[in-house]
PDBQT receptor file of N, H, CA, C and O in Angstrom, charges set to zero:
ATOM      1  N   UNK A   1      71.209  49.320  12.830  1.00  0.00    +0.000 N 
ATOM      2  CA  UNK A   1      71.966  48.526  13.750  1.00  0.00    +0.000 C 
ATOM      3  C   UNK A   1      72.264  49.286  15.041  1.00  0.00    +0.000 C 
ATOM      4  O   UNK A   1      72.526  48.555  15.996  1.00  0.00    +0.000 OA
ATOM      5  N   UNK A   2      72.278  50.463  15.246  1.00  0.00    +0.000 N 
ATOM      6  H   UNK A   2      72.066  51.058  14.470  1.00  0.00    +0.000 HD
ATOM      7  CA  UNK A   2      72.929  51.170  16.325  1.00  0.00    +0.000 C 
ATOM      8  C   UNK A   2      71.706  51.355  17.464  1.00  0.00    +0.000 C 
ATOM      9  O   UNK A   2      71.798  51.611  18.665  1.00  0.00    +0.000 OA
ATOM     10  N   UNK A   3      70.582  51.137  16.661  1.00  0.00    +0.000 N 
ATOM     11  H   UNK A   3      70.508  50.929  15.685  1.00  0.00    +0.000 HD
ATOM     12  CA  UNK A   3      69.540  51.739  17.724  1.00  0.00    +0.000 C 
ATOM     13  C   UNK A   3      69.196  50.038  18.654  1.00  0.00    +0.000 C 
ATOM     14  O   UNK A   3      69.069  50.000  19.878  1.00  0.00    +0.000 OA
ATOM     15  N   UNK A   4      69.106  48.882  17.820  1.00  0.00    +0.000 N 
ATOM     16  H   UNK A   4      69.208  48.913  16.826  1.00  0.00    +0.000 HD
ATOM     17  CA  UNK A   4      69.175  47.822  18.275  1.00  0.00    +0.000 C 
ATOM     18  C   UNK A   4      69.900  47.218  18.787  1.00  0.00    +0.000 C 
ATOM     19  O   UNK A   4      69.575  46.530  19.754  1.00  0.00    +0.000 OA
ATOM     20  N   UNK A   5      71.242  47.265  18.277  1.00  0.00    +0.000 N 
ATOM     21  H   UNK A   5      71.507  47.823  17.490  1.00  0.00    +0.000 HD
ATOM     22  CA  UNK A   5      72.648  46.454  18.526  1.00  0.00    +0.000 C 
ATOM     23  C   UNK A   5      72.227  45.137  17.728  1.00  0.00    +0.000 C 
ATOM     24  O   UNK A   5      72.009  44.201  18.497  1.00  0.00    +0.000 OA
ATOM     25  N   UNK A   6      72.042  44.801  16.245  1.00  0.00    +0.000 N 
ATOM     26  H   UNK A   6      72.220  45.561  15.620  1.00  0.00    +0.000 HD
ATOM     27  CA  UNK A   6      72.414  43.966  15.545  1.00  0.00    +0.000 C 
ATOM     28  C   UNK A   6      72.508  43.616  14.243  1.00  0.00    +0.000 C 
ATOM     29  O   UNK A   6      71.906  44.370  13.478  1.00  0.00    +0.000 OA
ATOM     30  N   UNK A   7      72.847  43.073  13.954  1.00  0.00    +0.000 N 
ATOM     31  H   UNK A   7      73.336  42.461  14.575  1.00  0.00    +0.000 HD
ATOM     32  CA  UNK A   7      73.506  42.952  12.475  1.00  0.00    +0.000 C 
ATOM     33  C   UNK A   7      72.536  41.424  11.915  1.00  0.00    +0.000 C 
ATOM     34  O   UNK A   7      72.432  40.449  12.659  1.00  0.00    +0.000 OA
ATOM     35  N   UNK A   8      71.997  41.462  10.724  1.00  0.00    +0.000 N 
ATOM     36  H   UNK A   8      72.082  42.254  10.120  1.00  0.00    +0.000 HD
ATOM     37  CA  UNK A   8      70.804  40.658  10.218  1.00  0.00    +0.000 C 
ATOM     38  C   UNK A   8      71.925  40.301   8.804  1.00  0.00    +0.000 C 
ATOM     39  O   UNK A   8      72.272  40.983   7.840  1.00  0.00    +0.000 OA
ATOM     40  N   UNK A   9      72.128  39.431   9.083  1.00  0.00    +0.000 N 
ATOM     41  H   UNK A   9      71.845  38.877   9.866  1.00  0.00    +0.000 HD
ATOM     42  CA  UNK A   9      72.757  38.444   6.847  1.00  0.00    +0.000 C 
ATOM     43  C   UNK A   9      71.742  37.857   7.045  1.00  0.00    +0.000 C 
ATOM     44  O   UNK A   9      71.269  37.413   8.092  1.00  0.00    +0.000 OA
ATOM     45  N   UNK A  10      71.218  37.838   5.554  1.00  0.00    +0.000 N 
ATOM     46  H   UNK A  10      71.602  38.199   4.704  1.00  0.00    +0.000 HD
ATOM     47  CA  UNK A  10      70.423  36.955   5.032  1.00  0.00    +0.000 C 
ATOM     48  C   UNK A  10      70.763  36.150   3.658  1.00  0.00    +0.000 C 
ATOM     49  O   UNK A  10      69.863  36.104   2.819  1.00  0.00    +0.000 OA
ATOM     50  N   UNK A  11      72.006  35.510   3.372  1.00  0.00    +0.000 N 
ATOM     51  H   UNK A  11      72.737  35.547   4.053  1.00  0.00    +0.000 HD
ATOM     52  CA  UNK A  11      72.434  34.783   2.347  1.00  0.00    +0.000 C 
ATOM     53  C   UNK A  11      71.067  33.792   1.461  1.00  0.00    +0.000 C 
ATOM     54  O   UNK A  11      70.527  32.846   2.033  1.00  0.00    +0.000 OA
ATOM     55  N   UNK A  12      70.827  34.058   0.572  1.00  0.00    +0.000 N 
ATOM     56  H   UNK A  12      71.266  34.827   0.107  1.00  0.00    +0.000 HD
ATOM     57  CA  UNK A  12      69.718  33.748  -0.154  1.00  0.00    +0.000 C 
ATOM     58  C   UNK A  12      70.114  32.380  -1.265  1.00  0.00    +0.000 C 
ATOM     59  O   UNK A  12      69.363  31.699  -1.963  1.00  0.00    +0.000 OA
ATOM     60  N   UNK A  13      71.630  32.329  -1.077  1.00  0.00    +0.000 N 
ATOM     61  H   UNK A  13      72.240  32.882  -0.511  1.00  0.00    +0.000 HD
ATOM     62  CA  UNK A  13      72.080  30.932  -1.849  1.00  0.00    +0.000 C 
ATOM     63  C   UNK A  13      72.517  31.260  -3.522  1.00  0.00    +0.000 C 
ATOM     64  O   UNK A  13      72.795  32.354  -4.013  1.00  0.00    +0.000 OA
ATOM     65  N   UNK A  14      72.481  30.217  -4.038  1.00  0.00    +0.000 N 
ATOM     66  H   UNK A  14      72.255  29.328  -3.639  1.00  0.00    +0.000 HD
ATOM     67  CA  UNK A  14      72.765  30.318  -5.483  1.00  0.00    +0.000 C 
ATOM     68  C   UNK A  14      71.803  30.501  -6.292  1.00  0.00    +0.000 C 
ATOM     69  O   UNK A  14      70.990  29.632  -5.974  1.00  0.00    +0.000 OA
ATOM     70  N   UNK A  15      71.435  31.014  -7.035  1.00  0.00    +0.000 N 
ATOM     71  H   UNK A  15      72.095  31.719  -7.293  1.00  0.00    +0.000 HD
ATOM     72  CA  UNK A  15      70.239  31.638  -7.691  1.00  0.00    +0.000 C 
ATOM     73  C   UNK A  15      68.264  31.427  -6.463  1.00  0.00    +0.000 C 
ATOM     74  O   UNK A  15      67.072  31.250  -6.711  1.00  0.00    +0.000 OA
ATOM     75  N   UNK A  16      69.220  31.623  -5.136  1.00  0.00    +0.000 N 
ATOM     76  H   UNK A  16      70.189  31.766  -4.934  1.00  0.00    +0.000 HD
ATOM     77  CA  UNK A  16      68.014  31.451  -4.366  1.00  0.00    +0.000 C 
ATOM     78  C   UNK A  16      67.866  29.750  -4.371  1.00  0.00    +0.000 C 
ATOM     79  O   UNK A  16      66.758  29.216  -4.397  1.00  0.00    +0.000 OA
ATOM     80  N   UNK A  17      69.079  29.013  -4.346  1.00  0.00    +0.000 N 
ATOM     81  H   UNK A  17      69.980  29.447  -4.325  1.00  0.00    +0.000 HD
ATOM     82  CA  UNK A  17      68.922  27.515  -3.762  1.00  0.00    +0.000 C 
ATOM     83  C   UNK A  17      69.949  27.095  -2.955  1.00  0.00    +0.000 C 
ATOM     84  O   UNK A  17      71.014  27.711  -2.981  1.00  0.00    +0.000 OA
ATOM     85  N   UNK A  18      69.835  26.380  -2.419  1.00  0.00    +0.000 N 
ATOM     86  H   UNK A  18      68.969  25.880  -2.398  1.00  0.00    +0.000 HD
ATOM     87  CA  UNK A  18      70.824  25.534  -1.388  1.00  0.00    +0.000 C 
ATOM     88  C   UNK A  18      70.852  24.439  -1.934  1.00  0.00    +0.000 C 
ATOM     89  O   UNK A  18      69.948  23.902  -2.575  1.00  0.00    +0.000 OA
ATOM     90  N   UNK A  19      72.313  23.898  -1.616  1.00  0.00    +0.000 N 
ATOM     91  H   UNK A  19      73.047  24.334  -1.096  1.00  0.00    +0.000 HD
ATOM     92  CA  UNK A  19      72.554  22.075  -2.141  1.00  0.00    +0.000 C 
ATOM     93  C   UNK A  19      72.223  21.568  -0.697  1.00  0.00    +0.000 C 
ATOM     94  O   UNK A  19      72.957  21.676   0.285  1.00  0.00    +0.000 OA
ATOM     95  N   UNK A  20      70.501  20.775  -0.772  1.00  0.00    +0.000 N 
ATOM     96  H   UNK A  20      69.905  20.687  -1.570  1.00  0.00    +0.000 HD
ATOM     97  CA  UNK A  20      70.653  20.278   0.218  1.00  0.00    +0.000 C 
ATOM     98  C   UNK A  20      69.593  19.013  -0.004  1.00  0.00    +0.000 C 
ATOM     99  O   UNK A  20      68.523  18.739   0.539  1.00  0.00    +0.000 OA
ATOM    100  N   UNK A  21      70.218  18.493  -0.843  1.00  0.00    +0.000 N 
ATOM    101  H   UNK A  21      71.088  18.715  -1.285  1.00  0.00    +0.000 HD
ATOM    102  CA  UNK A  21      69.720  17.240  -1.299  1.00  0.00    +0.000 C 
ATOM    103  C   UNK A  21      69.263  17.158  -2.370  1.00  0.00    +0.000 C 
ATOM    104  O   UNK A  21      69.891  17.709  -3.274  1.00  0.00    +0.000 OA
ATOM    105  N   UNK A  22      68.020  16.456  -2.693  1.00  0.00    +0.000 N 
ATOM    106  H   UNK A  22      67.510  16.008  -1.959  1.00  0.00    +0.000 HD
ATOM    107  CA  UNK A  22      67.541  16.588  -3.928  1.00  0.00    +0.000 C 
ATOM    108  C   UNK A  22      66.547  17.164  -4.788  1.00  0.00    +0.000 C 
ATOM    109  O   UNK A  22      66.064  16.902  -5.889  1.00  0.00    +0.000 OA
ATOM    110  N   UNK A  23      66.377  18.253  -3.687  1.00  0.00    +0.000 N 
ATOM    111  H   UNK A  23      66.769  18.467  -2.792  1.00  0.00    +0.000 HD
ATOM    112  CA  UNK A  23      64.930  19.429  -3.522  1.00  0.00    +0.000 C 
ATOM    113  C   UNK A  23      65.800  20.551  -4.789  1.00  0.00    +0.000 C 
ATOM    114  O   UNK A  23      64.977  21.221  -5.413  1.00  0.00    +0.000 OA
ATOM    115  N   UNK A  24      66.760  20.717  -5.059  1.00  0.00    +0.000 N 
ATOM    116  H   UNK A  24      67.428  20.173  -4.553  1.00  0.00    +0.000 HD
ATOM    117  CA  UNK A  24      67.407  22.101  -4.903  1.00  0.00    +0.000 C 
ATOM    118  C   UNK A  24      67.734  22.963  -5.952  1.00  0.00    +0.000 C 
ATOM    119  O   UNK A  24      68.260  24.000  -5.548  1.00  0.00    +0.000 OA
ATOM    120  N   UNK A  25      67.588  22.878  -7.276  1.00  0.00    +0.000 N 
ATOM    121  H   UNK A  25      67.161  22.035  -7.604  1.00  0.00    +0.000 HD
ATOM    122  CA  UNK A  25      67.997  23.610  -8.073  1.00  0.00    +0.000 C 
ATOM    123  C   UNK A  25      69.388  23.527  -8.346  1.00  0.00    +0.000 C 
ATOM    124  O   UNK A  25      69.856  22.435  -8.023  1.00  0.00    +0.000 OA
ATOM    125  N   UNK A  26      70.479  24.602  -9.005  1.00  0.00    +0.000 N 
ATOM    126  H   UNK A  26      70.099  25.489  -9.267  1.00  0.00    +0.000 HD
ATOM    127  CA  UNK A  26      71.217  25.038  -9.349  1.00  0.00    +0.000 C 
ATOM    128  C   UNK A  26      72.697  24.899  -8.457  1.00  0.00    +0.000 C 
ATOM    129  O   UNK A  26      73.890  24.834  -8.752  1.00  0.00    +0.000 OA
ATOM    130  N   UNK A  27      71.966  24.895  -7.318  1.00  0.00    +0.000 N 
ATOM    131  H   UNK A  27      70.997  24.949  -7.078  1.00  0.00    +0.000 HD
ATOM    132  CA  UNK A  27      73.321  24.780  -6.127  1.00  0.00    +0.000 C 
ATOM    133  C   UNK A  27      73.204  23.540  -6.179  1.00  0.00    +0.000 C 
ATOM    134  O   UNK A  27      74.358  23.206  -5.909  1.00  0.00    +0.000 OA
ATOM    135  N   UNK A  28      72.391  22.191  -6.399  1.00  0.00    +0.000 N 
ATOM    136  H   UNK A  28      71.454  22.462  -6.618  1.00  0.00    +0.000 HD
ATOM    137  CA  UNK A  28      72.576  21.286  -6.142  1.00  0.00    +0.000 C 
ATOM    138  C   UNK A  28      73.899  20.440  -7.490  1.00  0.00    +0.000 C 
ATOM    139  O   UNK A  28      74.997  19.883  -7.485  1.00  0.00    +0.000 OA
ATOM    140  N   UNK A  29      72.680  20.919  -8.586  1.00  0.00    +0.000 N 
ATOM    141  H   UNK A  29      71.788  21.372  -8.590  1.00  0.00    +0.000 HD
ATOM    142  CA  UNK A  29      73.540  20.929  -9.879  1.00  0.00    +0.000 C 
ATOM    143  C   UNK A  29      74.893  20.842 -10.426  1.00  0.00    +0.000 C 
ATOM    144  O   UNK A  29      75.354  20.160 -11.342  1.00  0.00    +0.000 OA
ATOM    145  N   UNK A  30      75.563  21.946  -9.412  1.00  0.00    +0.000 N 
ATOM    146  H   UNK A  30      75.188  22.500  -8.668  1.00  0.00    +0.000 HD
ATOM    147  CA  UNK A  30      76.787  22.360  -9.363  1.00  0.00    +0.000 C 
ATOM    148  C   UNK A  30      77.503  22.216  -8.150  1.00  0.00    +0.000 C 
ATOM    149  O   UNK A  30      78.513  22.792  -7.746  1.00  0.00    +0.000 OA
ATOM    150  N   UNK A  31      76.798  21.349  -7.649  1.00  0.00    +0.000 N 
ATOM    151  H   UNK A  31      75.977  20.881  -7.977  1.00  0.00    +0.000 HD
ATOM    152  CA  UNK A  31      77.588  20.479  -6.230  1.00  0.00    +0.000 C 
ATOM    153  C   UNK A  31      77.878  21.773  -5.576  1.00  0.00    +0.000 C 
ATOM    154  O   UNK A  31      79.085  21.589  -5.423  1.00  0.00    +0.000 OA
ATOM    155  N   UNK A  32      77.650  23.023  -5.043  1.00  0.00    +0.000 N 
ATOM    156  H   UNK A  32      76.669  23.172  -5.168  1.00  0.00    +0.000 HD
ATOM    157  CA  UNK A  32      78.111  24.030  -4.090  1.00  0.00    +0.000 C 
ATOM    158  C   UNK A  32      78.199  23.674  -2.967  1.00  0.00    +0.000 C 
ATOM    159  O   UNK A  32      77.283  22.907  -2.670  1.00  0.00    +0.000 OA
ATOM    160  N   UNK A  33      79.065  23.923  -1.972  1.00  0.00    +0.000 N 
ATOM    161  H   UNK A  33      79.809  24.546  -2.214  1.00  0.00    +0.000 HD
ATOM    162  CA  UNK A  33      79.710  23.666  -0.524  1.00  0.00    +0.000 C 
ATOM    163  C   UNK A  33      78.931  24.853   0.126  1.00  0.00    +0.000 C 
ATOM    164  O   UNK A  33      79.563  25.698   0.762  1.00  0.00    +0.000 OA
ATOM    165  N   UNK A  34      77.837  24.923   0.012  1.00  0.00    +0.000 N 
ATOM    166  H   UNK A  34      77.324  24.237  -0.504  1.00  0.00    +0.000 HD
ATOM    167  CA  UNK A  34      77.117  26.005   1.394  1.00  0.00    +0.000 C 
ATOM    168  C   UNK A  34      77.828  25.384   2.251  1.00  0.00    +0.000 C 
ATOM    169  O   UNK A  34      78.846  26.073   2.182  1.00  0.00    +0.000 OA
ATOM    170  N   UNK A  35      78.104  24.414   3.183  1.00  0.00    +0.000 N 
ATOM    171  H   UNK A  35      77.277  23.855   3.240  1.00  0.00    +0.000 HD
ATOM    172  CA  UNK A  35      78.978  24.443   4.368  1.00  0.00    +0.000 C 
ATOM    173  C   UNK A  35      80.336  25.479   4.717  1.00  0.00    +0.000 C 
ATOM    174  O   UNK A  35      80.539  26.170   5.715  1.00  0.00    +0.000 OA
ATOM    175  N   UNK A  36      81.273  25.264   3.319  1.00  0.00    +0.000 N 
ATOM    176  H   UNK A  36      81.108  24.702   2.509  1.00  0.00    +0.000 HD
ATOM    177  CA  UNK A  36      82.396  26.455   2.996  1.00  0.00    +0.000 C 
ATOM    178  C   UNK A  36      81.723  27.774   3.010  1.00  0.00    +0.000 C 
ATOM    179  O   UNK A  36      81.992  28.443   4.008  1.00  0.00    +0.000 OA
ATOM    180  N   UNK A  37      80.747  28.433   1.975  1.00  0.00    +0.000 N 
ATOM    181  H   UNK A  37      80.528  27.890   1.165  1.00  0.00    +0.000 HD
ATOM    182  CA  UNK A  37      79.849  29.149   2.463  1.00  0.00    +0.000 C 
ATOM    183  C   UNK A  37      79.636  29.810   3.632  1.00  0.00    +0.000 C 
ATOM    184  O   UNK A  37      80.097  30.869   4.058  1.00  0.00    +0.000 OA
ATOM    185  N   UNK A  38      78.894  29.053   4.068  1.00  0.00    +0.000 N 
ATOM    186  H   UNK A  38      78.520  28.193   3.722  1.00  0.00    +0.000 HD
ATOM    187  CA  UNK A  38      78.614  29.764   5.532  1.00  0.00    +0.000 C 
ATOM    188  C   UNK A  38      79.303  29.697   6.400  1.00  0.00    +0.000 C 
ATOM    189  O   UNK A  38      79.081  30.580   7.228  1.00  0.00    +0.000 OA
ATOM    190  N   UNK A  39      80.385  28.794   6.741  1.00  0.00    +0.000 N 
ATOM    191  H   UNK A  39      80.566  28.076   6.069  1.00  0.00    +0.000 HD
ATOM    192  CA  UNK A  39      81.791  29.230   7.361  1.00  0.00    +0.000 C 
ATOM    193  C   UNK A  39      82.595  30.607   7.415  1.00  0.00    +0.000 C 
ATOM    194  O   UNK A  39      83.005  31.321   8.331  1.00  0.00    +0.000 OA
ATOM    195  N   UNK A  40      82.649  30.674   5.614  1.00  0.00    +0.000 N 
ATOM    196  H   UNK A  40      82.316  30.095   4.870  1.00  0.00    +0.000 HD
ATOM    197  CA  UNK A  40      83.398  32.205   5.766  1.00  0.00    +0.000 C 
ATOM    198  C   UNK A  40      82.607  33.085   5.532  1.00  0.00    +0.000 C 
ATOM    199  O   UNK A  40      83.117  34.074   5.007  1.00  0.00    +0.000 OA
ATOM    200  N   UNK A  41      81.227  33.144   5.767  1.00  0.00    +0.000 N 
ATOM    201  H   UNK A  41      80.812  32.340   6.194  1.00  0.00    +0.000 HD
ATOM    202  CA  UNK A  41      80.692  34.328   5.921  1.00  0.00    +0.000 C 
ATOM    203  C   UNK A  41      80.542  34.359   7.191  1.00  0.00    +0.000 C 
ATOM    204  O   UNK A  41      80.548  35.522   7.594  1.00  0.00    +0.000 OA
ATOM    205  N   UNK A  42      80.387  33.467   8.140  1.00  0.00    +0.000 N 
ATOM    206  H   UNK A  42      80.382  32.522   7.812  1.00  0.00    +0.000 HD
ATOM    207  CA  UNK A  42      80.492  33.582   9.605  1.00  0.00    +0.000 C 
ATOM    208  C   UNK A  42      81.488  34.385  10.169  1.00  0.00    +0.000 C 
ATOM    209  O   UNK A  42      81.351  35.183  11.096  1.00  0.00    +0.000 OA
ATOM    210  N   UNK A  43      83.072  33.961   9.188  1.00  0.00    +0.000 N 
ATOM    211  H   UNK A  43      83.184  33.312   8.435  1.00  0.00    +0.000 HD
ATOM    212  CA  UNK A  43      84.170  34.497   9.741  1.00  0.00    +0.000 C 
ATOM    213  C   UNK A  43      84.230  36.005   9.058  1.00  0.00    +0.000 C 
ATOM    214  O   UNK A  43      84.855  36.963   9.514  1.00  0.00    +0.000 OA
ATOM    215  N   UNK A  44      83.887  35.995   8.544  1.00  0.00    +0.000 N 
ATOM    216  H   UNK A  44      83.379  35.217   8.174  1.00  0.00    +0.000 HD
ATOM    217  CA  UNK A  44      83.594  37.580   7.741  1.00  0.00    +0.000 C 
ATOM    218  C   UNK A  44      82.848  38.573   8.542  1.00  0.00    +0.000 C 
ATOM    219  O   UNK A  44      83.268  39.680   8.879  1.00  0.00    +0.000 OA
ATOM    220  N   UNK A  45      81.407  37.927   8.878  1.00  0.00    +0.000 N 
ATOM    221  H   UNK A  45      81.066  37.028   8.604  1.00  0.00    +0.000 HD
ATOM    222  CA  UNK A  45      80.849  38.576  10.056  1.00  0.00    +0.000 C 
ATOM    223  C   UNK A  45      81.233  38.891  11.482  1.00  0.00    +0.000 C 
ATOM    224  O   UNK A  45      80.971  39.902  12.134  1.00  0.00    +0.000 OA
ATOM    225  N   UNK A  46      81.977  37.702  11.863  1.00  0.00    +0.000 N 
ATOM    226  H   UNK A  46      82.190  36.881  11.333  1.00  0.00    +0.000 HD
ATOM    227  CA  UNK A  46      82.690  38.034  13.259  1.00  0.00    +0.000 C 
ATOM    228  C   UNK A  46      83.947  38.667  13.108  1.00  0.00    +0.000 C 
ATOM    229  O   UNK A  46      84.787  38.919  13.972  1.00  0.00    +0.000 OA
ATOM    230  N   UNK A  47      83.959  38.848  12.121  1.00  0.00    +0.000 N 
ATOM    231  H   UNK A  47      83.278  38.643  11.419  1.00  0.00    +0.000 HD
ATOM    232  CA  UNK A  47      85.368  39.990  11.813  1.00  0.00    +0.000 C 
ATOM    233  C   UNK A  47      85.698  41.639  12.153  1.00  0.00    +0.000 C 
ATOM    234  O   UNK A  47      86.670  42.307  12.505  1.00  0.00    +0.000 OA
ATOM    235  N   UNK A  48      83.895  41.909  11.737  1.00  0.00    +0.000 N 
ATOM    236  H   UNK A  48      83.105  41.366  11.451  1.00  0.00    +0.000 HD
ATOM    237  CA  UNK A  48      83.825  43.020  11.765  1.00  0.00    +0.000 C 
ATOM    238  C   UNK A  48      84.483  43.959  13.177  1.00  0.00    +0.000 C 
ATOM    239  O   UNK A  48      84.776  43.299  14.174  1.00  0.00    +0.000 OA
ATOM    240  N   UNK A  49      84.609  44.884  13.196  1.00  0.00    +0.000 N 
ATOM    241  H   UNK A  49      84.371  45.419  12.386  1.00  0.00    +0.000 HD
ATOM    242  CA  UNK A  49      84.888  45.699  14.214  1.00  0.00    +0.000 C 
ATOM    243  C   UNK A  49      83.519  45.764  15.503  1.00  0.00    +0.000 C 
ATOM    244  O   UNK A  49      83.659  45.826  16.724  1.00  0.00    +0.000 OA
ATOM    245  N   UNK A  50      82.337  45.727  14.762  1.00  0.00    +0.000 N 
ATOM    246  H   UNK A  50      82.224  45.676  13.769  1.00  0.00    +0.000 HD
ATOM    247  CA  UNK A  50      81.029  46.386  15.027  1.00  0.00    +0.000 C 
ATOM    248  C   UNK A  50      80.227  45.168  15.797  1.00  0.00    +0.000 C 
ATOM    249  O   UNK A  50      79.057  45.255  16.168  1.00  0.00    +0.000 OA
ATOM    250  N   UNK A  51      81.038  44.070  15.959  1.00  0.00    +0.000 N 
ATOM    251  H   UNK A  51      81.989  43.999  15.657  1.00  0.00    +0.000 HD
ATOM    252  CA  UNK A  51      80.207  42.336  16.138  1.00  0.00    +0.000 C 
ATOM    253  C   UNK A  51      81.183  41.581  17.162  1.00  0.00    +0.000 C 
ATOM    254  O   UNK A  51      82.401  41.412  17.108  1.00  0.00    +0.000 OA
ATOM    255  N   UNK A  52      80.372  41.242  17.976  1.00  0.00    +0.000 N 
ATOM    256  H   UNK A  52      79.383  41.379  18.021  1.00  0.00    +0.000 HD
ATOM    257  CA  UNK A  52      80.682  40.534  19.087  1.00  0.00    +0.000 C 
ATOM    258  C   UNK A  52      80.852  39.142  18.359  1.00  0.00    +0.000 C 
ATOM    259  O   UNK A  52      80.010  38.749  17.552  1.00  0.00    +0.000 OA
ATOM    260  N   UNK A  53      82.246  38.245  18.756  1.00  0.00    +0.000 N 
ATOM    261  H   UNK A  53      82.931  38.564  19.411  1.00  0.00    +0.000 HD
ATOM    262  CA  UNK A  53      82.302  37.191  17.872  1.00  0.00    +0.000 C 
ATOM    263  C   UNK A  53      81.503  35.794  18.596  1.00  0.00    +0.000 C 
ATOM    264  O   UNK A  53      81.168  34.684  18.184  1.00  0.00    +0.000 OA
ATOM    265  N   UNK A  54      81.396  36.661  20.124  1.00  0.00    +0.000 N 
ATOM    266  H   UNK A  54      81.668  37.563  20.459  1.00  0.00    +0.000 HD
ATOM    267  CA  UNK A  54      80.548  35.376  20.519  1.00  0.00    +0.000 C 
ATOM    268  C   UNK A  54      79.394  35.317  20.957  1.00  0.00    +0.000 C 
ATOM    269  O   UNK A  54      78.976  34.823  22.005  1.00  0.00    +0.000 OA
ATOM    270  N   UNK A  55      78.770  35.931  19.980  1.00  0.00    +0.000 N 
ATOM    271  H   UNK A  55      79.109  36.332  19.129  1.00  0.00    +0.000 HD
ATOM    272  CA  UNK A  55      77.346  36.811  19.649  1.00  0.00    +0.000 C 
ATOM    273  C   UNK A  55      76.840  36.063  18.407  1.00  0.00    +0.000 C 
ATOM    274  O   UNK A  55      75.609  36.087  18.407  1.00  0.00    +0.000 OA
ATOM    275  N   UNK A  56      77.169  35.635  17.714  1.00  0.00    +0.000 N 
ATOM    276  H   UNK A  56      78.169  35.616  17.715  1.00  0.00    +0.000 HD
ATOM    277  CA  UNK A  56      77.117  35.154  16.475  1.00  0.00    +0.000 C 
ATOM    278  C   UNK A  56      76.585  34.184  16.293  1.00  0.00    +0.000 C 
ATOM    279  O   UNK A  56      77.238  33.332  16.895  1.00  0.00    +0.000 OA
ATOM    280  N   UNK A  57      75.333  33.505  15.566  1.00  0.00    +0.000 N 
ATOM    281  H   UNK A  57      74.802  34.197  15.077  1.00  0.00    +0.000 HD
ATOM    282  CA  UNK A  57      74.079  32.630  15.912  1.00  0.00    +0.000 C 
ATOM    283  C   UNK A  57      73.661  32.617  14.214  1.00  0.00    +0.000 C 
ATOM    284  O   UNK A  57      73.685  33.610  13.487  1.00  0.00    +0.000 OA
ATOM    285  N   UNK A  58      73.232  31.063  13.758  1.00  0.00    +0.000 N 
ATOM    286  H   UNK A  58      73.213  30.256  14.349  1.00  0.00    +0.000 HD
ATOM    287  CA  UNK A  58      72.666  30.712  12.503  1.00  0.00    +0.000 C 
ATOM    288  C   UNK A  58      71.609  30.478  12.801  1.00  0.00    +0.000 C 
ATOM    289  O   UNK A  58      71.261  30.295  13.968  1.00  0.00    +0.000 OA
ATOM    290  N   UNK A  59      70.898  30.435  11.862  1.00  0.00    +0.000 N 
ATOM    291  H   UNK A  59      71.180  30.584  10.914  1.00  0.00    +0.000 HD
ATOM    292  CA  UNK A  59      69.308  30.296  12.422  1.00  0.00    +0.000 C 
ATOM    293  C   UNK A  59      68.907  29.354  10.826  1.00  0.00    +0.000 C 
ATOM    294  O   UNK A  59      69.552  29.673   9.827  1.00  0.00    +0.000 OA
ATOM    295  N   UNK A  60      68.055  28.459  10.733  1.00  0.00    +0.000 N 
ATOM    296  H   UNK A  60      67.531  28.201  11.544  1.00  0.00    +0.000 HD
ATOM    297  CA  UNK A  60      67.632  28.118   8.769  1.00  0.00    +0.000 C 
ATOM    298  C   UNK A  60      66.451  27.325   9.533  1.00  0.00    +0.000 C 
ATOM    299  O   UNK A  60      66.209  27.031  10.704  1.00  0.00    +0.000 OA
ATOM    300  N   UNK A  61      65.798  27.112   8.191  1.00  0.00    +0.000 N 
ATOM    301  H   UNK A  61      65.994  27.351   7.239  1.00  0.00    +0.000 HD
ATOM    302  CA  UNK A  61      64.518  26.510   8.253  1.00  0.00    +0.000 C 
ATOM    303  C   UNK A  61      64.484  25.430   7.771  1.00  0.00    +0.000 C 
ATOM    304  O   UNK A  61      65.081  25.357   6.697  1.00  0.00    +0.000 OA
ATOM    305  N   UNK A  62      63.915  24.322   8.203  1.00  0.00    +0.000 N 
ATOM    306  H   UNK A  62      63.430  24.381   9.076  1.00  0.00    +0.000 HD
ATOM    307  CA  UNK A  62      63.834  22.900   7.248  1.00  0.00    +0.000 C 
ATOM    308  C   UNK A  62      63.514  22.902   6.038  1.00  0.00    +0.000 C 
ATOM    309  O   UNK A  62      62.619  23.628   5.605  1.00  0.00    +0.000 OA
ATOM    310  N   UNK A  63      64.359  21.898   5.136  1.00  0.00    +0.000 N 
ATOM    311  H   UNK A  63      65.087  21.308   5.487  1.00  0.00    +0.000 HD
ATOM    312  CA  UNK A  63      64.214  21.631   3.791  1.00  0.00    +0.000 C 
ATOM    313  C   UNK A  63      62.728  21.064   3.528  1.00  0.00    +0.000 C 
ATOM    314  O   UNK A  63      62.313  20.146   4.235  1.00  0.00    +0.000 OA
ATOM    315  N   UNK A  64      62.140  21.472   2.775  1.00  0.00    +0.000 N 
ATOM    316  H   UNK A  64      62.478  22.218   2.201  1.00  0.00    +0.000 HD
ATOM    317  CA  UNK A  64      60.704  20.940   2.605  1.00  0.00    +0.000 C 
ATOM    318  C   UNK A  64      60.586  20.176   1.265  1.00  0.00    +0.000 C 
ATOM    319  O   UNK A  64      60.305  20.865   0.284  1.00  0.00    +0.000 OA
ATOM    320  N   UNK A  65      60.781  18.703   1.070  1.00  0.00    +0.000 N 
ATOM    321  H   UNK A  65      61.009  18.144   1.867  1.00  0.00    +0.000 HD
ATOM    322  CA  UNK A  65      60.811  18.011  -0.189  1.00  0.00    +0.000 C 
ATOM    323  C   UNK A  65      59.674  17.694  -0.774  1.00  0.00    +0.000 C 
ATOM    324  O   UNK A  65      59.680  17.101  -1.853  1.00  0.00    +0.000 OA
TER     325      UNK A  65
């Protein structure tokens, strides 16, 4: 991070699924709130000392059914 200036999460989900419809495995199963999720890991990340809070950018890829 120091030589770049940035900080990379890569949250991989619930056994590696997202509830995001009816594609999904395990997170779907168990109804999980990835929205709650990635909220407070957002706020977790912009918490840090080391992170600009308005620097802070999601990035995901389309669900492929």
């Amino acid at each position: 991070m120091q030589r770049h200036r940035f900080v990379l999460v890569a949250p991989a989900g619930i056994m590696a699924s997202w509830n995001a419809g009816g594609c999904c495995g395990i997170a779907r199963a168990t109804q999980v709130n990835d929205v709650d999720y990635l909220a407070s890991l957002i706020d977790r990340v912009k918490a840090r000392p080391d992170v600009d809070p308005s620097r802070v950018y999601l990035w995901g890829s389309p669900t492929v059914e």
